[in-house]
RODO-2510 file (C-alpha; in nm, 4 decimals, decimal comma):
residues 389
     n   res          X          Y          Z
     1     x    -8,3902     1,6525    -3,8791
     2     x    -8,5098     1,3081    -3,8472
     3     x    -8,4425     1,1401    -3,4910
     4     x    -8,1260     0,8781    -3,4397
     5     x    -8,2299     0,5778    -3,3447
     6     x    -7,9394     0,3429    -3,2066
     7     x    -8,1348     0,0319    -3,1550
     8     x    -7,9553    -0,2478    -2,9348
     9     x    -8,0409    -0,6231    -3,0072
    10     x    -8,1285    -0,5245    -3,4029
    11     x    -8,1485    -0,9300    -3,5413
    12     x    -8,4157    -1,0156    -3,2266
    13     x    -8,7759    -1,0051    -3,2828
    14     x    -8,8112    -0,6617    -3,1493
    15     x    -8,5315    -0,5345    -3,3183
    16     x    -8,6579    -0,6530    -3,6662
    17     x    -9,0045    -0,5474    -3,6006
    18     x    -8,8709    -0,1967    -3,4885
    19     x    -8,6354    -0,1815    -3,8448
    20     x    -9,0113    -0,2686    -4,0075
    21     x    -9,1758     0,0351    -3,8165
    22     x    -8,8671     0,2662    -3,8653
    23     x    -8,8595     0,1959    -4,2363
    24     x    -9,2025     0,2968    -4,2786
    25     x    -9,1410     0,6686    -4,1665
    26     x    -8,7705     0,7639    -4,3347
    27     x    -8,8585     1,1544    -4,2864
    28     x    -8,8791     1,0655    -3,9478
    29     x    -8,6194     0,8412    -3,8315
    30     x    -8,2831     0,7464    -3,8986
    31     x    -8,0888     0,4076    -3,8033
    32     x    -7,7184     0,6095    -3,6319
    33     x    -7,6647     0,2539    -3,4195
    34     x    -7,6951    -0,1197    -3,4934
    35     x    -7,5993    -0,3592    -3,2517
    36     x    -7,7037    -0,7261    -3,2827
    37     x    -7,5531    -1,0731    -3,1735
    38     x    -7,4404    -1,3820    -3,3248
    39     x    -7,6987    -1,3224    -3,6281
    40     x    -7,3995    -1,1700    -3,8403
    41     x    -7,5820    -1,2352    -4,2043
    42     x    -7,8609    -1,0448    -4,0591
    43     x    -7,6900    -0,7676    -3,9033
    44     x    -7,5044    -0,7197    -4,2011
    45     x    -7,7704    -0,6878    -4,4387
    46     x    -7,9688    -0,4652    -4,1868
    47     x    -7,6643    -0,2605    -4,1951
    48     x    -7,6043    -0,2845    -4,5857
    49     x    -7,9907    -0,1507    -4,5556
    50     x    -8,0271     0,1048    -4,3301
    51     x    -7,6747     0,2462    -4,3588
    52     x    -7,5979     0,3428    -3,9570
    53     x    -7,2735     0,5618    -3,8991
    54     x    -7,1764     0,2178    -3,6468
    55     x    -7,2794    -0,1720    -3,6560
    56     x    -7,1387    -0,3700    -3,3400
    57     x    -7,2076    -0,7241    -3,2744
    58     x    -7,1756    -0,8355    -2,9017
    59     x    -6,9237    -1,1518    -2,9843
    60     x    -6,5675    -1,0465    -3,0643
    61     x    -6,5304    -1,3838    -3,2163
    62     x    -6,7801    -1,2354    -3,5374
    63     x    -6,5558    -0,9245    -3,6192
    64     x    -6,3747    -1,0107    -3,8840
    65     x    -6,6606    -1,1416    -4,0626
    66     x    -6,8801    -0,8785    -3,9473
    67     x    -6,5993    -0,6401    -4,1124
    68     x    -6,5614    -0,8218    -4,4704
    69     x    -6,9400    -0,8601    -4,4977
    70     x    -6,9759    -0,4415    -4,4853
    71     x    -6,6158    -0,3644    -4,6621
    72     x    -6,6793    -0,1046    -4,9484
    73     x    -6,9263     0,0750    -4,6673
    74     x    -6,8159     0,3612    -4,4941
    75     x    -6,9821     0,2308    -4,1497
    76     x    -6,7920     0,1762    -3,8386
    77     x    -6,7486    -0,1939    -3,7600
    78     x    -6,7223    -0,3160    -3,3387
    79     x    -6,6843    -0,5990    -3,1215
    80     x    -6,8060    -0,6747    -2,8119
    81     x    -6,9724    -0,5768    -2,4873
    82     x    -6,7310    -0,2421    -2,4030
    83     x    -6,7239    -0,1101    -2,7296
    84     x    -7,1303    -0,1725    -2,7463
    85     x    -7,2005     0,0360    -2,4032
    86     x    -6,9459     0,3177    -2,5357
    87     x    -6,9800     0,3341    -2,9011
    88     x    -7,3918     0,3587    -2,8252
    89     x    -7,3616     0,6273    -2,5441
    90     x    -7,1181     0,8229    -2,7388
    91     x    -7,3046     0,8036    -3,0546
    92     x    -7,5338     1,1381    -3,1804
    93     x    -7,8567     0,8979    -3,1360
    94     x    -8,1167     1,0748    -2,9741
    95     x    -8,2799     0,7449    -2,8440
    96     x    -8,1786     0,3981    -2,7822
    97     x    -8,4585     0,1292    -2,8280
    98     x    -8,2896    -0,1149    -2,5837
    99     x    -8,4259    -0,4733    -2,6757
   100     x    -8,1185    -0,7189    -2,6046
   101     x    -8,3279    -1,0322    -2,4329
   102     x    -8,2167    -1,1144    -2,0407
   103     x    -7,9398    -0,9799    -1,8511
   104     x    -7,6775    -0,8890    -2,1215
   105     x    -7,9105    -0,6117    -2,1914
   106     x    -7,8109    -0,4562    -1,8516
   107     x    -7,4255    -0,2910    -1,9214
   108     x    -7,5253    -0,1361    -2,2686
   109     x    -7,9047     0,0514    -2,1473
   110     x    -7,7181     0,1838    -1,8289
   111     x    -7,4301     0,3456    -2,0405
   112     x    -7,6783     0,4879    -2,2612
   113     x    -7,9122     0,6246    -1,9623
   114     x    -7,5853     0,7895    -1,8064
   115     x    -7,5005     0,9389    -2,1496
   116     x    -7,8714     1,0921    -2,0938
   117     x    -8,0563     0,9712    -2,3768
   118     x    -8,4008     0,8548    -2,4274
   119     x    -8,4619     0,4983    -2,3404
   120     x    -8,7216     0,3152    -2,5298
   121     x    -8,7152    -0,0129    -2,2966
   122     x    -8,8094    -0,3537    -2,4564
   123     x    -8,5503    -0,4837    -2,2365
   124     x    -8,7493    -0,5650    -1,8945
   125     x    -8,4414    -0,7406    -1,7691
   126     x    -8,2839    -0,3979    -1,7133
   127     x    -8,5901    -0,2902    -1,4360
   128     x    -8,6230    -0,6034    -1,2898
   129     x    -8,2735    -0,6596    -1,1998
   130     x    -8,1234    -0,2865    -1,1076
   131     x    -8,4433    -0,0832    -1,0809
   132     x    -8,3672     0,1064    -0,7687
   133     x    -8,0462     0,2009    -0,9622
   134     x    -8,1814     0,2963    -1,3131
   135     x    -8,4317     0,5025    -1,1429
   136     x    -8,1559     0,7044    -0,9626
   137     x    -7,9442     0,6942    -1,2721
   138     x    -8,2206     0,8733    -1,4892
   139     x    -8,3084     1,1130    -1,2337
   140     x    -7,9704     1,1964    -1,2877
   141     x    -7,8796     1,2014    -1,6203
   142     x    -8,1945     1,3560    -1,7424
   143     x    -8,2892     1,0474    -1,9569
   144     x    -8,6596     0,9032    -1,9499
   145     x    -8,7968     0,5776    -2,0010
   146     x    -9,0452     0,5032    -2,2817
   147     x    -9,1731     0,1199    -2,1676
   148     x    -9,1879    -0,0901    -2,5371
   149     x    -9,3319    -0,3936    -2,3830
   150     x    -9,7513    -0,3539    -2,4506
   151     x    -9,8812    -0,4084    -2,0774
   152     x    -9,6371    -0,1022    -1,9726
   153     x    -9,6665     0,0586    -2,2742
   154     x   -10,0533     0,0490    -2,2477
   155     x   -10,0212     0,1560    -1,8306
   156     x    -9,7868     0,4198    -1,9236
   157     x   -10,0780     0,5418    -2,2161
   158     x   -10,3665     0,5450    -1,9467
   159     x   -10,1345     0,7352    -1,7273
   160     x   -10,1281     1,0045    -1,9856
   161     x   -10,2627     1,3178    -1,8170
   162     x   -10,2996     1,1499    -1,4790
   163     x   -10,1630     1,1999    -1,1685
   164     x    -9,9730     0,9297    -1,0683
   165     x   -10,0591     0,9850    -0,6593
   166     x   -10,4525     0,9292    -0,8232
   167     x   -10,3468     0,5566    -0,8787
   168     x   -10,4534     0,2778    -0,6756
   169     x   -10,3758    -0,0337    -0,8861
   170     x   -10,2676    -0,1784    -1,2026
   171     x   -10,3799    -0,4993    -1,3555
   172     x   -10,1414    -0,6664    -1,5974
   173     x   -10,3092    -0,9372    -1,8756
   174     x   -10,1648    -1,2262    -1,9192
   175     x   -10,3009    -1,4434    -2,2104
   176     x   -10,2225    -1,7786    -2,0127
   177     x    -9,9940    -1,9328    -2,3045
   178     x   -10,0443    -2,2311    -2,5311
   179     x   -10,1048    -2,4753    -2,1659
   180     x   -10,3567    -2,2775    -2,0094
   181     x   -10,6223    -2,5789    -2,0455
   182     x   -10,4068    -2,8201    -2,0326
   183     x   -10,4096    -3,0480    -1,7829
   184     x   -10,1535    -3,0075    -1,4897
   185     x   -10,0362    -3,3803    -1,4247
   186     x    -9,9759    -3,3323    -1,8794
   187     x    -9,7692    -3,0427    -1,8394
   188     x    -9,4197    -3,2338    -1,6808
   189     x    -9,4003    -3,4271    -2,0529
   190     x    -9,4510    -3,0937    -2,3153
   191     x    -9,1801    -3,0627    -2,5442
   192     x    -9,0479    -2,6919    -2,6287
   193     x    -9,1737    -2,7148    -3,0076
   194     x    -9,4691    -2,6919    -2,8547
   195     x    -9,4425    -2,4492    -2,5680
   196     x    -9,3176    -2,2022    -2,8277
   197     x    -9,6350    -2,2068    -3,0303
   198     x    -9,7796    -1,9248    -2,8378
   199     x   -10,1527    -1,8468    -2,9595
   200     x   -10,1731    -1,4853    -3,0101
   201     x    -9,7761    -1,3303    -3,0326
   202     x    -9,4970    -1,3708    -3,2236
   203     x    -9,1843    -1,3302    -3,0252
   204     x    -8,8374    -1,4633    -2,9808
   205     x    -8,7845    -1,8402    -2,7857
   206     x    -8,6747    -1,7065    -2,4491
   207     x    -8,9903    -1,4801    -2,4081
   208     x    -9,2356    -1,7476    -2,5860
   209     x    -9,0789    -1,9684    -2,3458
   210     x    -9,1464    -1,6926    -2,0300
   211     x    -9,5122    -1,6386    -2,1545
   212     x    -9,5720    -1,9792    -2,1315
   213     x    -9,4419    -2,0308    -1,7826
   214     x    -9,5474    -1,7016    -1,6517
   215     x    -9,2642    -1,5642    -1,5827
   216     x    -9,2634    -1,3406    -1,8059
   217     x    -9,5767    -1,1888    -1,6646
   218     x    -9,3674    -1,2234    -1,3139
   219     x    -9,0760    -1,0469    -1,4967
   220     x    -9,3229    -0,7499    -1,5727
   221     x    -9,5064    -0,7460    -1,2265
   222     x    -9,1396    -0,6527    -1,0831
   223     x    -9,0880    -0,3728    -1,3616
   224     x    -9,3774    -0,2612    -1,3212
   225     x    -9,3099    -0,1366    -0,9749
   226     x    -9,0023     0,0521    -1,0812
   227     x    -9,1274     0,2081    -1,4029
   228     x    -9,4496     0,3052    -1,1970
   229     x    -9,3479     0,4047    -0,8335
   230     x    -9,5729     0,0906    -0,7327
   231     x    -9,6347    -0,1400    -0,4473
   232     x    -9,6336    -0,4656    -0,4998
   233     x    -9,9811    -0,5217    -0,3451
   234     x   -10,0644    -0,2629    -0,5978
   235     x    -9,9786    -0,4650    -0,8919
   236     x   -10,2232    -0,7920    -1,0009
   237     x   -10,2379    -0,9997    -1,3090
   238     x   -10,5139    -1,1627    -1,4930
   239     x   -10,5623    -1,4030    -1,7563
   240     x   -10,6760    -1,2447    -2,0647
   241     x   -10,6843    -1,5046    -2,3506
   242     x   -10,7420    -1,2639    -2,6007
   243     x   -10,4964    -1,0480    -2,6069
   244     x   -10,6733    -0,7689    -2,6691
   245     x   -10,6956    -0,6001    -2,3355
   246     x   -10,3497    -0,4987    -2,2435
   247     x   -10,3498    -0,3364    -1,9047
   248     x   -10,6023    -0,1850    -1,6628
   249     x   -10,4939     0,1050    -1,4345
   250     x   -10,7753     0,1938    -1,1586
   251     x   -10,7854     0,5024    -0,9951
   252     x   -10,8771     0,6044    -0,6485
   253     x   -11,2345     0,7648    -0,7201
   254     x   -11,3146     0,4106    -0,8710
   255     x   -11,2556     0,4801    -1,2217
   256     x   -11,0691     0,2441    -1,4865
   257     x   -10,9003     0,2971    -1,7758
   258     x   -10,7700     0,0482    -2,0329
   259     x   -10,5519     0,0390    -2,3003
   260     x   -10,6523    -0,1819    -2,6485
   261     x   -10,5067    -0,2845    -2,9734
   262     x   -10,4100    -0,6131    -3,1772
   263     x   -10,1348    -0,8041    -3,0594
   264     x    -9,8437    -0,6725    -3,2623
   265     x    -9,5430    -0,5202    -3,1262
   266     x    -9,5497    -0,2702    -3,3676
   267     x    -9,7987    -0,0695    -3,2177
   268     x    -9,5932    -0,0329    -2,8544
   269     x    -9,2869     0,0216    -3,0690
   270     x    -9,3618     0,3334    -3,2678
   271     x    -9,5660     0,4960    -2,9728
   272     x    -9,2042     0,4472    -2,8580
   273     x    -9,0570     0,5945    -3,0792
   274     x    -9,2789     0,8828    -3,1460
   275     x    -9,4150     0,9784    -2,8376
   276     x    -9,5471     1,2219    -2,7421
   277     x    -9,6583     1,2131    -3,0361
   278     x    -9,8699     0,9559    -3,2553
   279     x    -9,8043     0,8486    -3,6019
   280     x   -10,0451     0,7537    -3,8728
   281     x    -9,9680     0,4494    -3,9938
   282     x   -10,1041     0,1287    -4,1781
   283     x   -10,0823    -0,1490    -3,8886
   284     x   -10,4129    -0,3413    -3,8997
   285     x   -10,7462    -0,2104    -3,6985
   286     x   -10,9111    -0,3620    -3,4128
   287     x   -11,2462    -0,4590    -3,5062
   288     x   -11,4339    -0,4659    -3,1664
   289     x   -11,7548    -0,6585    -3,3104
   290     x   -11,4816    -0,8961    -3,4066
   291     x   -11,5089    -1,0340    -3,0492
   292     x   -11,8021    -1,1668    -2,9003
   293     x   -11,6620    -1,1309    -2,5594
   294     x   -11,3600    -1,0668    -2,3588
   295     x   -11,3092    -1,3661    -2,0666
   296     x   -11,0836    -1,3028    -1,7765
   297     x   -11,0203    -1,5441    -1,5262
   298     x   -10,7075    -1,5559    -1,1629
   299     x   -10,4043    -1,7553    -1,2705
   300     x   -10,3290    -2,0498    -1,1235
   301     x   -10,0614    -2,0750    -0,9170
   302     x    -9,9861    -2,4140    -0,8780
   303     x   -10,0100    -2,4214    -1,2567
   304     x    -9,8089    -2,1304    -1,2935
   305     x    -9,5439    -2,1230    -0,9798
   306     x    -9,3243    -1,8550    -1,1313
   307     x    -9,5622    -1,6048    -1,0957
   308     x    -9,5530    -1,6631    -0,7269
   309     x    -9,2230    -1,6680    -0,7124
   310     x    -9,1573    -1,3510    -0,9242
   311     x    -9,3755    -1,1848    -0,6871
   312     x    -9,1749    -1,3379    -0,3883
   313     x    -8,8679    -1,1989    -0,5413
   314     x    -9,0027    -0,8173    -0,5587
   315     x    -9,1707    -0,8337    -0,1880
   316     x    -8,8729    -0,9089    -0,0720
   317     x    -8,6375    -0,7044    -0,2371
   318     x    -8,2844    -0,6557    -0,2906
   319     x    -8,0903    -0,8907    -0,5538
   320     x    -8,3729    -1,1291    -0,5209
   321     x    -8,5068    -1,0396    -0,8636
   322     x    -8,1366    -1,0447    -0,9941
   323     x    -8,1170    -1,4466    -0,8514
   324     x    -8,4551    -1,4686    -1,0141
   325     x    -8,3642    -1,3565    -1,3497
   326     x    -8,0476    -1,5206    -1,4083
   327     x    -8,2143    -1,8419    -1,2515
   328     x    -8,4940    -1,8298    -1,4982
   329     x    -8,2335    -1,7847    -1,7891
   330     x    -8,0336    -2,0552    -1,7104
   331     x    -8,3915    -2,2782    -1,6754
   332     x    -8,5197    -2,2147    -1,9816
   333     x    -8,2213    -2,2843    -2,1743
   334     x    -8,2004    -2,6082    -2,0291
   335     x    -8,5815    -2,6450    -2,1015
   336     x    -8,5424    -2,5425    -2,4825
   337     x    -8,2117    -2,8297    -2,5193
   338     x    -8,4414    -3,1034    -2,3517
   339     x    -8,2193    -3,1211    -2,0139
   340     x    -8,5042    -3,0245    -1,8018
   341     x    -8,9065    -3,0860    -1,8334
   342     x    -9,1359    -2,7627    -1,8084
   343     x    -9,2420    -2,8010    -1,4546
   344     x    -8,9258    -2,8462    -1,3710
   345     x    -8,8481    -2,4572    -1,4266
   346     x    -8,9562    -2,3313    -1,1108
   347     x    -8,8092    -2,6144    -0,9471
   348     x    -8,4763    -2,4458    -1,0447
   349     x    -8,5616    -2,0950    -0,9357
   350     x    -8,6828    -2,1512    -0,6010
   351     x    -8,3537    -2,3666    -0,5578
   352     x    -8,1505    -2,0859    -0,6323
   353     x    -8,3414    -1,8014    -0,4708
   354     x    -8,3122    -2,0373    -0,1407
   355     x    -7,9590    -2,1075    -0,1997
   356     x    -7,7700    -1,7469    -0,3152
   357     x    -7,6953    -1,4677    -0,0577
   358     x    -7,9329    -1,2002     0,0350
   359     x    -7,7964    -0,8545    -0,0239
   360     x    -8,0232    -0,5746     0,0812
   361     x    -7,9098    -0,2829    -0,1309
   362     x    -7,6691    -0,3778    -0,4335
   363     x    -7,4565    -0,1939    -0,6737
   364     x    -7,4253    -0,2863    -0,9942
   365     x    -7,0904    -0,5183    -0,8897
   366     x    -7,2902    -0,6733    -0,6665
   367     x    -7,5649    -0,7462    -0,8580
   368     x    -7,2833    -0,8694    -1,1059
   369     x    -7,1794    -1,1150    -0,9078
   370     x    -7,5566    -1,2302    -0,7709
   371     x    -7,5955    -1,2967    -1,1166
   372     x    -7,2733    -1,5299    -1,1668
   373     x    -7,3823    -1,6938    -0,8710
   374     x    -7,7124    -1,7532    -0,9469
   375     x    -7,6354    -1,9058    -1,2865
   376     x    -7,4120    -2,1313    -1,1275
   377     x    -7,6155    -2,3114    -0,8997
   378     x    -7,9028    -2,3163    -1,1731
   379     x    -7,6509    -2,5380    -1,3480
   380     x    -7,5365    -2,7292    -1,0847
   381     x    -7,9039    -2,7784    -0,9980
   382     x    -8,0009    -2,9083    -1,3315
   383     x    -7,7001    -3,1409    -1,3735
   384     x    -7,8350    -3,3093    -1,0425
   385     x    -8,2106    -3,3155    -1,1790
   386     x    -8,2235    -3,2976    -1,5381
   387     x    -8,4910    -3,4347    -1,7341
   388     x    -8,5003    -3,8485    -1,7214
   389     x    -8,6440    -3,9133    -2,0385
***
């Protein structure tokens, strides 16, 4: 029997590039779940496609043309964010490759890790938000957590066979974005056509956006202390412009391992998928003597202050990261419709970290509302200090 997928956020760039890898192996895996967004044309051609037993797009406001777009199919049409979190932990899929971008990613993964399935996670948002609580859920449930995103994915590959009490330290690459020479004083004036021209990946405008601020690397410190048991003194980033390198992991008799590979999702997504198994498959080689050398080099963090502040948000704990998240959100959708500049970003995080309540142990409600919260004076913020052009 092939293995259900149900794959959440299906018309992202994850989701498409995870349709691309699952069409490749049909013996071996079948589409039981789509879920995808406001992307309806898409959704419904992936559906017309890959013929799932359900298709559910997160707006209500889409169902009825969601519905007339697949009538004559026998699949299951639904709308919105209830009948996403129990249609996909009711469903027969064996795993759910979660890859919704930012918080709205949360309510659907933790339905489908309490249903006990097998998590592949492209959706960091859900660990860096409510890790203490996923990692109590799945020690539950009996789910696990296959990491999508290439520096855990290659962490959680060098960990293969380890001991995870034989780890001293991680080192996440970063490759620095399309700025990283740029001067700082030019950085306040960079539009977002060209902030999302990231040199080595392709990926949707939120992360493109993160990568080039940082914060994305910021949003993976933090899950990588829940997916990993980690400290955060444990956990350091480097710039790696190549992209090659995707994670170190050092080990406490001085040993390092490292995980490599082209930058293409595809490879993290059907180790996924597959573990713990590997697939043969077709995805372009690494040519080592391709590369002359591999450079490294701190980042800068006056250049890139959302690092800092991502780490701020993990030492100290609680809903920070929550605040964080939803702040960052809020920012770069502000950044990508020209209300704010780029260094004005972390301007609106570290208002909003300072200005939200500190809760020391959150439940999901709580976290709910730290989020609301949060977005709210984000947007407050930015109506005060957006972008004079």
């Amino acid at each position: 029997m092939p293995e259900r997928i149900a794959l959440l956020g299906s018309t992202g760039s994850i989701g498409t590039q995870t349709l691309d890898v699952i069409s490749e192996y049909p013996e071996r895996f079948k589409v039981e779940v789509l879920a995808g967004g406001n992307n309806i044309s898409l959704l419904a051609r992936q559906a017309k496609k890959f013929r799932p037993r359900a298709v559910i797009t997160g707006n209500q406001a889409h169902y009825k043309q969601l519905k007339e777009s697949l009538r004559g199919t026998k699949i299951q049409v639904f709308a919105g964010e209830k009948d996403m979190e129990q249609v996909v932990a009711g469903s027969m899929a064996d795993t759910v490759l979660a890859a919704i971008v930012g918080y709205s990613g949360l309510r659907p993964t933790v339905a489908s890790i309490r249903a006990g399935k097998k998590i592949a996670l492209a959706n960091k948002e859900t660990m860096v938000v409510a890790g203490a609580i996923i990692k109590e859920m799945v020690s539950v449930s009996g789910s696990s957590i296959i990491p999508v995103d290439s520096e855990h994915s290659a962490i959680f590959q060098c960990l293969a066979g380890e001991e995870y009490s034989s780890v001293e330290s991680v080192t996440l690459t970063a490759s620095g974005g399309p700025f990283l020479k740029l001067p700082l004083r030019k950085l306040k004036d960079v539009k977002p056509s060209e902030a999302l021209k990231h040199p080595n990946w392709t990926m949707g405008s939120k992360v493109t956006i993160d990568s080039a601020s940082l914060m994305n690397k910021g949003l993976e410190v933090i899950e990588a202390k829940w997916l990993f048991d980690l400290d955060p003194g444990q956990i350091n980033v480097v710039i790696h412009p190549q992209s090659i390198i995707h994670s170190f992991v050092h080990f406490t008799d001085g040993s390092v391992k490292a995980q490599l590979g082209i930058p293409d999702m595809r490879l993290p997504i059907l180790y996924a998928l597959s573990y713990p198994g590997r697939l043969k498959s077709d995805l372009p080689r690494l040519n080592i003597a391709d590369f002359s050398m591999f450079t490294f080099e701190k980042p800068d963090l006056k250049r890139f202050r959302n690092l800092g502040l991502a780490y701020r948000a993990l030492t100290e704990g609680g809903n920070m990261p929550c605040l964080l998240n939803a702040a960052n959100e809020i920012a770069v959708r502000s950044f990508l419709s020209g209300r704010i500049g780029f260094l004005q970003m972390p301007d609106v995080v570290e208002f909003t970290l300072e200005k939200n309540q500190y809760i020391c142990a959150p439940d999901l409600d709580a976290l709910e509302l730290s989020d609301k919260s949060a977005r709210e004076t984000a947007v407050n913020y930015i109506k005060k200090h957006q972008f004079k052009k």
